[in-house]
N, C-alpha and C positions, 0 to 999 in steps of 0.2 A: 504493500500500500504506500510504503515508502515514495514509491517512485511515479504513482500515479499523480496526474496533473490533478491541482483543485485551484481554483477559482471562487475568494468572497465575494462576496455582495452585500449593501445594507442601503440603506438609502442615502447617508451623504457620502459615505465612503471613509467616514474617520472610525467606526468599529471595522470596518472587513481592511483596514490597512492596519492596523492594530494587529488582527490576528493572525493576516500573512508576516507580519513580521517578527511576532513571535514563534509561528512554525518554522519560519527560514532561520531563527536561530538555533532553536531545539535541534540543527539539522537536517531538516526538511527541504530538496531542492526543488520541488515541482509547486508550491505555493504562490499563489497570484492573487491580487488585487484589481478587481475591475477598476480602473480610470474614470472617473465621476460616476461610480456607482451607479445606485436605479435610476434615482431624482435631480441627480447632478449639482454646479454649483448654484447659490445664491445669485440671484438677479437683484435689478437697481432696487426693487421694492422688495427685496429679500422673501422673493418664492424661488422655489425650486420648481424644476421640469420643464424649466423655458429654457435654459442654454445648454443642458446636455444631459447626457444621461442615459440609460438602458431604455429607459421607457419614449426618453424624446426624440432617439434614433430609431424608435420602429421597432425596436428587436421584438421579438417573442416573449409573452409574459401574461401569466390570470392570477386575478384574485381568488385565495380560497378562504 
């Protein structure tokens, strides 16, 4: 499992960079951090989902 690629995710990306970077130290080389996460950053009126993000680029994703 070691070697298996994983990929966090969370909504701003300050927990799933958090915990890739504690897997990469534990050792772990296949641990990644999505790039602006789901919701991405802050805009001029400090919402998310307007300038980037998993969700603002379309990608695949449901609410459960």
């Amino acid at each position: 499992m070691q070697d298996e690629p994983i990929y966090f995710l969370c909504r701003s990306g300050v927990r799933s960079r958090a915990a890739a970077i504690v897997m990469t130290e534990a050792g772990y080389k296949n641990y990644f951090n999505v790039a602006n996460s789901f919701e991405g950053p802050l805009d001029e009126h400090c919402h998310r989902g307007t300038l980037g993000g998993w969700k603002h680029q379309g990608l695949p994703w449901r609410q459960s």
